[in-house]
C-alpha positions as CSV (number, residue, x, y, z in Angstrom):
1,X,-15.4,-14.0,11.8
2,X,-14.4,-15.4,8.7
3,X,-12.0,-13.0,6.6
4,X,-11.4,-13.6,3.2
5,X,-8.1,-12.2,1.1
6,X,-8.0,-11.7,-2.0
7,X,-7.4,-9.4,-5.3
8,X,-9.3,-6.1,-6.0
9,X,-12.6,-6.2,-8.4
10,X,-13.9,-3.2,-9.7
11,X,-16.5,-3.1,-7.5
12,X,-14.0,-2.7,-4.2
13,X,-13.0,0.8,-5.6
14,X,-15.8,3.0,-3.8
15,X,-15.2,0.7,-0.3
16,X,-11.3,1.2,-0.8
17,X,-11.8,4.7,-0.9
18,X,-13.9,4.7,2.6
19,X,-10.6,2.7,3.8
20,X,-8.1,5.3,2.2
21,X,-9.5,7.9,3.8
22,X,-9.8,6.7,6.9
23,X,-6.2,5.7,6.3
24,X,-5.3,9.5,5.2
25,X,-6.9,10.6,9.0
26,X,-5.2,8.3,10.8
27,X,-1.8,9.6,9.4
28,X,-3.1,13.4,9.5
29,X,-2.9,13.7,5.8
30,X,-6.7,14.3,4.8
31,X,-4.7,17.8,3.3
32,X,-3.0,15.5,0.8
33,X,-6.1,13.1,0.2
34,X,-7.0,13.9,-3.6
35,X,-7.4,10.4,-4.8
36,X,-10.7,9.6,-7.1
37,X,-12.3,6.3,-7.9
38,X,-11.5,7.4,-11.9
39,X,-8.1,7.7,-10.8
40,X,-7.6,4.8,-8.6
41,X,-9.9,2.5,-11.7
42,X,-7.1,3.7,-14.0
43,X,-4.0,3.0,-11.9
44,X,-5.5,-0.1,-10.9
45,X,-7.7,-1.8,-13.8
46,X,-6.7,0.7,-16.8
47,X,-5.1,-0.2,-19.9
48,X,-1.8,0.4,-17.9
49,X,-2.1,-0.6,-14.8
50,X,0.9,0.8,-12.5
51,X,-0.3,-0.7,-9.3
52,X,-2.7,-4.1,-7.7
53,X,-4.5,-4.1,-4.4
54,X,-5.7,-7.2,-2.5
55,X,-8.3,-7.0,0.2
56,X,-9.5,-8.0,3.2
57,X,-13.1,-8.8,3.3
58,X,-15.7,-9.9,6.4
59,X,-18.7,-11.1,3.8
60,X,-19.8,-8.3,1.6
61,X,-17.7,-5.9,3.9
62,X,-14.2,-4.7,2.9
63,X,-12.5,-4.0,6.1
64,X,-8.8,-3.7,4.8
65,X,-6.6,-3.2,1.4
66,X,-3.3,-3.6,0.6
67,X,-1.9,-1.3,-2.5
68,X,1.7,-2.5,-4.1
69,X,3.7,-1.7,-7.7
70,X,6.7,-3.5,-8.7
71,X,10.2,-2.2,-7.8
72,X,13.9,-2.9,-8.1
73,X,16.8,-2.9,-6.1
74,X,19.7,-1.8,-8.4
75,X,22.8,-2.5,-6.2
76,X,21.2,-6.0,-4.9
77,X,19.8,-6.6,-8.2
78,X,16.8,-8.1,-6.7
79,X,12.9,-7.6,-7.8
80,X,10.3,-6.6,-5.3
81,X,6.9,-5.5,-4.9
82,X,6.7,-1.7,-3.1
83,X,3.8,-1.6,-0.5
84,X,2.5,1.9,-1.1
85,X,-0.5,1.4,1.7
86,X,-1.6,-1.6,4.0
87,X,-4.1,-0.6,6.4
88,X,-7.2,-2.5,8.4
89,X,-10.2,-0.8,9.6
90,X,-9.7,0.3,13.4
91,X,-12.3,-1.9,14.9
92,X,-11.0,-4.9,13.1
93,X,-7.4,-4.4,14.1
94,X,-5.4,-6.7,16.6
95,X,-7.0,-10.4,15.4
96,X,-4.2,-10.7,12.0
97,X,-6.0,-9.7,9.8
98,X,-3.0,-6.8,9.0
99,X,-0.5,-10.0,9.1
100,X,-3.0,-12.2,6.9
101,X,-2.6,-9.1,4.0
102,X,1.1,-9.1,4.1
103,X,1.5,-12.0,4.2
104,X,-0.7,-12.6,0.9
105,X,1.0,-9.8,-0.7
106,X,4.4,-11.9,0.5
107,X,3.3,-15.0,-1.4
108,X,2.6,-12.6,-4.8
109,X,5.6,-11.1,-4.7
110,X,7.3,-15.1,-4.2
111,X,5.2,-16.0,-7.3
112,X,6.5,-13.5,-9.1
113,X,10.5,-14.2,-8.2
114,X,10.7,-11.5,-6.0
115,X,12.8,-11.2,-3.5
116,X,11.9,-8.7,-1.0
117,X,8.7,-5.9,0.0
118,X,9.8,-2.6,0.2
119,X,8.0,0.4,2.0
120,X,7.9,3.3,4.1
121,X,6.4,4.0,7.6
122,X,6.1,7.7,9.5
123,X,8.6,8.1,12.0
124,X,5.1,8.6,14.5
125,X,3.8,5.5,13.6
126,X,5.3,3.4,16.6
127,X,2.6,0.7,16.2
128,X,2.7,0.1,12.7
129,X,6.8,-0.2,13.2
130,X,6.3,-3.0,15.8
131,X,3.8,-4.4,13.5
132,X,6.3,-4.9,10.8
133,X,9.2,-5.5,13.2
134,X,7.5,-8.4,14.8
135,X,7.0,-9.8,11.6
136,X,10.9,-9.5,10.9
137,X,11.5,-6.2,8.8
138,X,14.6,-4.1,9.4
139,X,14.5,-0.4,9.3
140,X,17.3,1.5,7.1
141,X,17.6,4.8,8.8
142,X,20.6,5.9,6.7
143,X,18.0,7.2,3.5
144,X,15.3,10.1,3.4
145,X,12.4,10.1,1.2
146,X,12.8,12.7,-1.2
147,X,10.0,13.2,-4.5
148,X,9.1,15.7,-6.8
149,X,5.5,16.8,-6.9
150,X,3.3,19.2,-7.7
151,X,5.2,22.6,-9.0
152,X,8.5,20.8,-8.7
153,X,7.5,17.9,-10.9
154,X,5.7,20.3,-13.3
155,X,9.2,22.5,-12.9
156,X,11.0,19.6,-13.3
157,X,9.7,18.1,-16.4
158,X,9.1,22.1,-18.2
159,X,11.4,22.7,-21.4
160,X,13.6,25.0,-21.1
C-alpha cells in the first residue's frame, strides 16, 4: 500500500465529507453534522481561508484528513496550529497512517515557527488518547471547553 500525504485540492472536498461523516458516527455526533461542501470550499479555499486540511490518500482513494487553523498561546507566547479533526478510515487504521498525518501536520506547523499542536479529544475516546499519548502529548485536565453557538452566539453578538 503506498499512502501518499499531502495538502487538500478542491477536488478532495466531496471525499472529505464521506470521511467527516464517518468521523461524526464514530463520535456519536451525526446530530451536530451540518457541514456542506460550499461551506467547507469557503473555509478552506475561499477568499479567507480560516482553516487547511492535508490528506491521506491510497491512489485515487482518500482514506484520511487532517483539518487545522492557526492558534496562539497567550501566556507562553508561542504560535501553533489547532487540530480541529484527524481521523483515518476504520479499515485503514493500525498501519501509521494516523501517525504519518500528524506528523505532516507537525512539520507545517515547524515551517511556520510554531511551536506546538493544540487539540481536543472526548473523554470516551480511550484509543485516540493512547494514540496521541504514545506519540508524546500531555493532557491538561485542569480546563473545560466552553463556546458559544447557536442562540447563544446569536444572543451573544445581538444589540442591545
Amino acid at each position: 500500500m503506498n499512502i501518499d500525504i499531502r495538502s487538500a485540492l478542491l477536488e478532495d472536498l466531496e471525499p472529505v465529507m464521506r470521511l467527516m461523516r464517518q468521523f461524526a458516527e464514530y463520535e456519536e455526533l451525526l446530530d451536530s453534522f451540518e457541514v456542506t461542501v460550499d461551506r467547507l470550499r469557503e473555509a478552506v479555499f475561499g477568499d479567507r481561508p480560516v482553516a487547511e486540511m492535508l490528506v491521506a490518500a491510497n491512489g485515487e482513494t482518500l482514506i484520511g484528513y487532517a483539518l487545522f487553523y492557526p492558534c496562539f498561546a497567550s501566556f507562553r507566547g508561542q504560535r501553533g496550529l489547532y487540530l480541529e479533526d484527524i481521523y483515518i478510515s476504520a479499515d485503514h487504521r493500525g498501519r501509521g497512517i494516523g501517525e504519518r498525518l500528524l506528523r505532516a501536520v507537525a512539520a507545517t506547523a515547524v515551517e511556520r515557527g510554531c511551536e506546538r499542536i493544540d487539540f481536543q479529544v472526548l473523554e470516551w475516546n480511550q484509543p485516540a488518547i493512547a494514540f496521541y499519548k504514545k506519540l508524546g502529548a500531555v493532557c491538561n485536565d485542569d480546563e473545560r471547553h466552553f463556546k458559544f453557538s447557536d442562540a447563544a452566539f446569536r444572543e451573544l453578538h445581538a444589540q442591545k
